[in-house]
MARBA-335262 format. One record per residue: residue in three letters; x, y, z of N, C-alpha, C, O in turn. Coordinates in steps of 0.2 Angstrom, whole numbers, padded with zeros to 4 digits, always signed. Layout:
// residues N
ALAXYZXYZXYZXYZ...
This chain:
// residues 205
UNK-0117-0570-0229-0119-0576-0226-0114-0581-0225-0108-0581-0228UNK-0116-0585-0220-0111-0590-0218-0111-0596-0225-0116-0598-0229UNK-0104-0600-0225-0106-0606-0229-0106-0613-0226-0100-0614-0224UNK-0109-0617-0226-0111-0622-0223-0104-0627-0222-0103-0629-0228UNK-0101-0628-0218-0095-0633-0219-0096-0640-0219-0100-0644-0216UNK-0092-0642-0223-0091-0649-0222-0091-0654-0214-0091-0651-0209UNK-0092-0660-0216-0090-0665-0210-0082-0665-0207-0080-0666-0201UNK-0078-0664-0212-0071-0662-0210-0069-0656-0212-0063-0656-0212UNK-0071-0652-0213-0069-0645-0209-0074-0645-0203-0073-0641-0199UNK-0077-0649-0203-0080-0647-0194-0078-0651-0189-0082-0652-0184UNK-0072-0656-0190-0070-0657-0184-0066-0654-0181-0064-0649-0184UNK-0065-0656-0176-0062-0649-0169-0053-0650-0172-0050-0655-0174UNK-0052-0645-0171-0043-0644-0173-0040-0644-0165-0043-0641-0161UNK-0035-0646-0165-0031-0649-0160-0025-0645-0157-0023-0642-0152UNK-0022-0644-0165-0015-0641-0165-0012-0639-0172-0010-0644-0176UNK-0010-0632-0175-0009-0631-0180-0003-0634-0181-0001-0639-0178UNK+0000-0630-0189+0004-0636-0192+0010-0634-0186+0011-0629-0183UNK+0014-0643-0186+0020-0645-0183+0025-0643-0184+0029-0644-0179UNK+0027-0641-0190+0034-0639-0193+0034-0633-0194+0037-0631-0199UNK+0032-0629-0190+0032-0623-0189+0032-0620-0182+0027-0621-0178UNK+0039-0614-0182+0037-0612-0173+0031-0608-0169+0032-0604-0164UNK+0025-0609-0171+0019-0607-0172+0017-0611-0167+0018-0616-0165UNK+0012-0604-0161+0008-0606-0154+0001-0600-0156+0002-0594-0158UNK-0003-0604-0155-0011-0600-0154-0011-0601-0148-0009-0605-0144UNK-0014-0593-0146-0015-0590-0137-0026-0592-0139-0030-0589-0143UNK-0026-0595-0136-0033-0594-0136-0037-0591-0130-0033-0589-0125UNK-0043-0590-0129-0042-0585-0123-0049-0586-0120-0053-0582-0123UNK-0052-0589-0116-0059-0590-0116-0064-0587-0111-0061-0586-0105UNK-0068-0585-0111-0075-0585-0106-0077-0577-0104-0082-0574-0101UNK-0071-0574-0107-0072-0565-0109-0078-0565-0112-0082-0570-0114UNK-0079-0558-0113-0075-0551-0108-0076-0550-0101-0082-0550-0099UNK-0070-0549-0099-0074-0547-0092-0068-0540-0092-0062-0541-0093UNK-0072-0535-0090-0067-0530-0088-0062-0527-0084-0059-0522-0085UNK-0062-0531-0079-0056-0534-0076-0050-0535-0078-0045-0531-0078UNK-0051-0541-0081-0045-0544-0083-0044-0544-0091-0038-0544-0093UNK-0049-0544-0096-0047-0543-0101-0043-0537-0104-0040-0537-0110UNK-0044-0531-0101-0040-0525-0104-0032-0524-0103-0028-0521-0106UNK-0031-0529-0097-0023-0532-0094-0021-0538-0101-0016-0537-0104UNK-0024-0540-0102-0021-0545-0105-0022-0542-0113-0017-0542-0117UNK-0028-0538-0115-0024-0536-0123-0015-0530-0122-0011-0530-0126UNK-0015-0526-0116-0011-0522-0117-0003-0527-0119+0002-0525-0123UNK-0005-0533-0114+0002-0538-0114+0002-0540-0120+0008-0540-0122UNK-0002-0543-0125-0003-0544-0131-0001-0539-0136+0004-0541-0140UNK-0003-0533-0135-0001-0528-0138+0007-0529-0137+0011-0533-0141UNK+0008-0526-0132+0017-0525-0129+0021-0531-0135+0025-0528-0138UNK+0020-0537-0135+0023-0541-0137+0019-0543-0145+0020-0549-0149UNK+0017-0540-0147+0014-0538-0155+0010-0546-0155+0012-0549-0160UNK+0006-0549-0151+0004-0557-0153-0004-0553-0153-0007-0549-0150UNK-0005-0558-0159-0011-0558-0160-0017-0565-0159-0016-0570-0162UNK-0022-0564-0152-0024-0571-0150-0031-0572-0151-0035-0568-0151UNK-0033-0577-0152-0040-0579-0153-0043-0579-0146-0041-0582-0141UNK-0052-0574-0145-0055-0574-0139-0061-0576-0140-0065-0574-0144UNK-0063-0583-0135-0069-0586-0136-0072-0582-0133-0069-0580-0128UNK-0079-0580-0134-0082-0576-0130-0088-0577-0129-0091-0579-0134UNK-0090-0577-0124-0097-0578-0121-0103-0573-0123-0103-0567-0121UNK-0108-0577-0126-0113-0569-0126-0115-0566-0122-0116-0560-0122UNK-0117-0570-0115-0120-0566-0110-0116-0561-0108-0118-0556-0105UNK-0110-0562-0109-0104-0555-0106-0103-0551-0113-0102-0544-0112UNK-0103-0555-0119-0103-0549-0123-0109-0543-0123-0108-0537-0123UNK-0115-0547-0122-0119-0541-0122-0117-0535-0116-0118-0529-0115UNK-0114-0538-0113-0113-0534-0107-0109-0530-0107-0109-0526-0102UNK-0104-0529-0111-0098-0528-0114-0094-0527-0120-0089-0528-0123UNK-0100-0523-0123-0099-0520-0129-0093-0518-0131-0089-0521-0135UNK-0093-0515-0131-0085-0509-0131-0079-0513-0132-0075-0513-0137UNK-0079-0516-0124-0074-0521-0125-0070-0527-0130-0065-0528-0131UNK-0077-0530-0133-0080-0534-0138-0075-0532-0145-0071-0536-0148UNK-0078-0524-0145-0076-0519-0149-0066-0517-0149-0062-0517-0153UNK-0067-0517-0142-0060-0517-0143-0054-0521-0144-0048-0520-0146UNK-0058-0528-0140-0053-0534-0145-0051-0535-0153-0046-0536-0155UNK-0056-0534-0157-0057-0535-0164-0055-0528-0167-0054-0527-0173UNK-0054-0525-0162-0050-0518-0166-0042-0517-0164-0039-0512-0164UNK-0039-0522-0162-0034-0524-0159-0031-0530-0163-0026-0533-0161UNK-0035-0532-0168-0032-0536-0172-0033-0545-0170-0030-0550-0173UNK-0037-0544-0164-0037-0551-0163-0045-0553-0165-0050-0550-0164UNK-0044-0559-0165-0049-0565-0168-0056-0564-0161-0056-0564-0155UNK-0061-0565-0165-0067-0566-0160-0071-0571-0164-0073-0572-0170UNK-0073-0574-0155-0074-0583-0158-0081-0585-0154-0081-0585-0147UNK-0084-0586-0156-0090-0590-0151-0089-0596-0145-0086-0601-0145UNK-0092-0593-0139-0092-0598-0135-0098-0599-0131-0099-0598-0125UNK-0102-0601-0137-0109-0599-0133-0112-0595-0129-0109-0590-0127UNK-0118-0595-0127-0123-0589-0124-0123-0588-0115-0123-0583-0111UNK-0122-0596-0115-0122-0596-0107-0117-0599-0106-0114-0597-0101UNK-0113-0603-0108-0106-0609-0106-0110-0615-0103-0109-0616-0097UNK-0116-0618-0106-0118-0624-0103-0115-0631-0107-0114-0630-0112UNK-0114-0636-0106-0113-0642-0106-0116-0643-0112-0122-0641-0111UNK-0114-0645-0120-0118-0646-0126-0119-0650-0123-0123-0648-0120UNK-0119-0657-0121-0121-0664-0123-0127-0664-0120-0131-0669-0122UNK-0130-0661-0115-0136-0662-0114-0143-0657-0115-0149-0657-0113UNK-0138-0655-0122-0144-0651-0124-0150-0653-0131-0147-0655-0136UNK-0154-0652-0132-0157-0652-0136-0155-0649-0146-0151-0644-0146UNK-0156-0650-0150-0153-0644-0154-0156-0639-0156-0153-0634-0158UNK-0161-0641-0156-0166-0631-0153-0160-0627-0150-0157-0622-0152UNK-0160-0631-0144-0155-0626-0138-0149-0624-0139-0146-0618-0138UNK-0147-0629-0140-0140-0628-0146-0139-0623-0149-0135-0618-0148UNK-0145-0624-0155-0144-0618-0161-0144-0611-0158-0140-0607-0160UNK-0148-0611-0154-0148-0604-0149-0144-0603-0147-0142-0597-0149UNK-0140-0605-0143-0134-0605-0138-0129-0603-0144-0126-0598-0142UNK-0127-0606-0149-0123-0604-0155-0125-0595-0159-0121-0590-0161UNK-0132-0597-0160-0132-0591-0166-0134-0584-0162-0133-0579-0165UNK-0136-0584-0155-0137-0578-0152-0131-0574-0151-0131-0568-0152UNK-0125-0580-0150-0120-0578-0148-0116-0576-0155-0113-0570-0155UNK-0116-0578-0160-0112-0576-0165-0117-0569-0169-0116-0565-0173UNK-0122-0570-0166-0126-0565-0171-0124-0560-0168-0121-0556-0171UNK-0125-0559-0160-0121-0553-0156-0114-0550-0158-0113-0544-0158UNK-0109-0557-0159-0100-0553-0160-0102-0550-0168-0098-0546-0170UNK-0107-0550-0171-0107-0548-0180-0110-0541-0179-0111-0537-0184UNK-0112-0539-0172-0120-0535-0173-0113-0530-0168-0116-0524-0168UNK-0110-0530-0167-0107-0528-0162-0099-0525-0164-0097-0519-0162UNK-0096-0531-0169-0092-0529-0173-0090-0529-0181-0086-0527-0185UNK-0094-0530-0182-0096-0532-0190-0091-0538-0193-0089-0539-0199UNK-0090-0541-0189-0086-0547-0192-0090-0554-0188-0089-0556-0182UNK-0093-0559-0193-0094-0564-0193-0089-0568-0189-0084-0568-0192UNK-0088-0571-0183-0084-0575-0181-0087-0581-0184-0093-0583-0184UNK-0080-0585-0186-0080-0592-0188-0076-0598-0187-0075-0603-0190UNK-0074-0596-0179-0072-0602-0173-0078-0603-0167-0081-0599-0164UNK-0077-0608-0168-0081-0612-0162-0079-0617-0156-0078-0623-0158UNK-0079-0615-0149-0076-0620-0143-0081-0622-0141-0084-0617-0138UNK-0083-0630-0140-0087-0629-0135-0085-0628-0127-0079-0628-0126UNK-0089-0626-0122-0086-0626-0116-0085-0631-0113-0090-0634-0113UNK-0080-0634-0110-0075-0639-0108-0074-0645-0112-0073-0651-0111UNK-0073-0641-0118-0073-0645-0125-0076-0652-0124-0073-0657-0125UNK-0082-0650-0123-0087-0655-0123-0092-0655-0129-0098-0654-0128UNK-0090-0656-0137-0093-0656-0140-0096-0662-0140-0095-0667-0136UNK-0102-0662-0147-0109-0668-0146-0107-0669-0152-0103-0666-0155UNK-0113-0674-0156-0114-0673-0165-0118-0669-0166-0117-0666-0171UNK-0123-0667-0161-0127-0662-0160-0124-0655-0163-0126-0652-0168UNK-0118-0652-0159-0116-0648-0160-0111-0646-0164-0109-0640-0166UNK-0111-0653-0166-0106-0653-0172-0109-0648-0178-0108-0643-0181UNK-0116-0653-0177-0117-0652-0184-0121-0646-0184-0121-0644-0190UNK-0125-0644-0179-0125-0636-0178-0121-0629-0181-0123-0624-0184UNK-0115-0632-0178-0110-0628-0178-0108-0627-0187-0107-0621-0190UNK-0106-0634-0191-0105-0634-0197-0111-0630-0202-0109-0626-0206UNK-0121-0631-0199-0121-0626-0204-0122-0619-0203-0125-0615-0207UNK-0118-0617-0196-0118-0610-0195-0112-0608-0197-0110-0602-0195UNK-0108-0612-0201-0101-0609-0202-0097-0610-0199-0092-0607-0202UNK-0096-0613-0193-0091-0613-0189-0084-0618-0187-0084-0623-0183UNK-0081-0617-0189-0075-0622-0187-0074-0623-0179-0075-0619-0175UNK-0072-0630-0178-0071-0630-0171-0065-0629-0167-0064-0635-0166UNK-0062-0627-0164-0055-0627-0159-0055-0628-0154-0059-0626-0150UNK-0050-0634-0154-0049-0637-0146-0044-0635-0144-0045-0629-0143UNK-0038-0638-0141-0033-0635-0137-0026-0642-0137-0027-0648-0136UNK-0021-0639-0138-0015-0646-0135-0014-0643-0131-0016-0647-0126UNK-0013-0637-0127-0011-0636-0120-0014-0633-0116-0017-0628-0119UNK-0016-0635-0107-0022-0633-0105-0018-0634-0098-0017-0639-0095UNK-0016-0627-0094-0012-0627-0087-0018-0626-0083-0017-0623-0077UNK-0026-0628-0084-0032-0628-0080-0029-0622-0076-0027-0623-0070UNK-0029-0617-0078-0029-0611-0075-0036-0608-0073-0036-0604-0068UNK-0041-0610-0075-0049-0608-0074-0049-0611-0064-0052-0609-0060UNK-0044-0616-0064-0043-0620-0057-0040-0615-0051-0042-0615-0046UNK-0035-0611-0054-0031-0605-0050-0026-0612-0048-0023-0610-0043UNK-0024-0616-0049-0017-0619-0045-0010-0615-0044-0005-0618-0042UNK-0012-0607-0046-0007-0603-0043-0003-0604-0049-0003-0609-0052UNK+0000-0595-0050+0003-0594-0053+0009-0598-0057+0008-0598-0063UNK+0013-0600-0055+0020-0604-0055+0016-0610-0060+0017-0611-0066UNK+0012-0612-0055+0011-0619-0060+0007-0618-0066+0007-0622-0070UNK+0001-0612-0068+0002-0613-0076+0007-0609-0079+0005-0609-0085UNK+0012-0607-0079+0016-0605-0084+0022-0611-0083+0025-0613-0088UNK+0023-0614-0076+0026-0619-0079+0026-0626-0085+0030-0629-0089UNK+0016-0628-0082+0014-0632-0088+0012-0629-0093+0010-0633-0097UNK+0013-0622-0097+0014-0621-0101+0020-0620-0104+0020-0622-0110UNK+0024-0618-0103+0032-0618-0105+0034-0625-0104+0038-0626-0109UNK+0033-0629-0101+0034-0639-0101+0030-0642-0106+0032-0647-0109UNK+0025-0640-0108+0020-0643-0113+0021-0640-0121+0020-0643-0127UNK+0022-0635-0120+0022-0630-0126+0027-0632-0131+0033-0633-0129UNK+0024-0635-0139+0027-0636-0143+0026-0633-0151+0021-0630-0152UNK+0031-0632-0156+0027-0632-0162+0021-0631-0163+0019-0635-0160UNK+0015-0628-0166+0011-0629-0165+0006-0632-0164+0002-0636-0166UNK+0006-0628-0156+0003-0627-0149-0002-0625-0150-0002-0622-0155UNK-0008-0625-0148-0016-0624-0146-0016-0621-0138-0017-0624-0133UNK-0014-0615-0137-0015-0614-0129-0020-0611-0126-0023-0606-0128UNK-0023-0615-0122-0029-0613-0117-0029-0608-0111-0025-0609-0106UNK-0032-0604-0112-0031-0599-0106-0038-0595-0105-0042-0595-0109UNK-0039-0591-0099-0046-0590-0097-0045-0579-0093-0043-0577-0088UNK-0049-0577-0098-0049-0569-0095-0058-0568-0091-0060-0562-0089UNK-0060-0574-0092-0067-0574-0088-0069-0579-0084-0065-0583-0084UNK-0074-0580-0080-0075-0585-0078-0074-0582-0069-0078-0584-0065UNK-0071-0578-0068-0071-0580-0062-0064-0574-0059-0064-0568-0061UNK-0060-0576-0055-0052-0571-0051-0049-0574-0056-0047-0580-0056UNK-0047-0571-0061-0041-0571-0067-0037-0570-0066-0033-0573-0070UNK-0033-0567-0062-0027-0563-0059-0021-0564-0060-0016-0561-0063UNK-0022-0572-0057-0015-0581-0059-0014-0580-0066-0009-0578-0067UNK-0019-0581-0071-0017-0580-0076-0016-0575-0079-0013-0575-0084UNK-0019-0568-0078-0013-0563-0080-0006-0562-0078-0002-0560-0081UNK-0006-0565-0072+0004-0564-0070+0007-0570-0075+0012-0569-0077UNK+0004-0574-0075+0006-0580-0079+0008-0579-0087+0014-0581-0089UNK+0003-0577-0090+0004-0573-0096+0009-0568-0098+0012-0566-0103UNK+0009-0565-0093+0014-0557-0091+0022-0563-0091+0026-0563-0096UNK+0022-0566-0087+0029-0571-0087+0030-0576-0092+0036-0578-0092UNK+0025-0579-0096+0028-0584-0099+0026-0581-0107+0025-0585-0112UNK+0025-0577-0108+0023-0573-0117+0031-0570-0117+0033-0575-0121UNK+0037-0568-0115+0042-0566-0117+0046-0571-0118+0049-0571-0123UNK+0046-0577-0114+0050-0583-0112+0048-0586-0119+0053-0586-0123UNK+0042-0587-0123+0041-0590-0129+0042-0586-0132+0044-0589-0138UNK+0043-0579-0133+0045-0575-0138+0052-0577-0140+0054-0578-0146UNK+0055-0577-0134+0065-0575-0133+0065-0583-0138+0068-0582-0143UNK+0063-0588-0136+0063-0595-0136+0062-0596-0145+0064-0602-0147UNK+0058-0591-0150+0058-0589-0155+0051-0592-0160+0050-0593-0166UNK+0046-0591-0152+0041-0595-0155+0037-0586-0159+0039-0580-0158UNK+0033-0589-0164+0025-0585-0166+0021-0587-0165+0020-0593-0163UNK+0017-0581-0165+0010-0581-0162+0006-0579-0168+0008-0574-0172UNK+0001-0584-0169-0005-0582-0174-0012-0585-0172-0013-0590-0168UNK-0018-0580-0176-0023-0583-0174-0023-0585-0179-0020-0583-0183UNK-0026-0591-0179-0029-0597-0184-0033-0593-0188-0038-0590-0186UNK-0030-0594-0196-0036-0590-0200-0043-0590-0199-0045-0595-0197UNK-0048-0586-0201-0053-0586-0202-0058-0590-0207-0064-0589-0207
């Protein structure tokens, strides 16, 4: 069973500790088959381990997949059921949209996920506090090359290499739509931080 969080364990986290050469790859709106099997090999390749917000309507669809992220050593994190806007939901809807979805990554991989993003980190109190007593912690992001935009290649890896600090909260998308940008992007700028002497970790569980 989950345990109920606090009022401050359930505000949304921003950016791990600073004094440390420490970047979270977060990875959001997967699985999509496409693009996510590109991006764990690159992960692989470079030994990082990333947190993947995952959507239930794709998880359901995508079992395997699902299965193959979290056997691969990386974090699976709720992203709701559909990717609708919390703030104009009720928390019926809410609660739904949360527990369908985590009940899925549990039923799927036997591991409770215990991160929660809302989509376009548009959290409410609503789903705050949904989210606290389903267990969930919240993550948000310091760097965001709006890659889900496609502004082409070059420009997110350069706002990501220009923004990238200590820890970094990085946003990035293997779903949603033509990911492509952002797998060559990831292909190019994952070595650049490596050489530069950063780590990679998923935020504890």
């Amino acid at each position: 069973m989950h345990k109920v969080l606090t009022q401050a364990e359930g505000k949304p986290v921003y950016e791990l500790d600073p004094s440390r050469k420490v970047v979270a790859l977060t990875i959001d709106d997967g699985p999509d088959p496409r693009y996510t099997p590109t991006v764990l090999d690159l992960l692989q390749k470079y030994g990082i381990r990333a947190t993947f917000f995952l959507i239930g309507e794709n998880a359901v669809e995508h079992p395997a997949l699902v299965r193959e992220i979290a056997d691969r050593g990386h974090h699976i994190a709720n992203h709701t059921w559909t990717h609708p806007d919390l703030r104009h939901l009720s928390e019926t809807k809410v609660r739904d949209e949360l527990e369908r979805t985590s009940d899925v990554l549990f039923k799927t991989t036997g591991r409770q996920p215990t991160w929660f993003r809302a989509p376009g980190g548009d959290w409410s109190d609503v789903s705050l506090r949904v989210a606290a007593e389903l267990g969930l912690r919240n993550m948000a992001w310091s760097v965001d090359p709006r890659d889900w935009a496609r502004p082409g290649t070059s420009a997110i890896i350069d706002t990501i290499l220009k923004d990238v600090r200590p820890g970094s909260i990085v946003l990035n998308h293997d779903g949603g739509g033509d990911r492509s940008q952002t797998v060559a992007a990831i292909k190019a700028y994952l070595p650049v931080l490596v050489d530069s002497g950063y780590f990679f970790t998923a935020p504890p569980n």
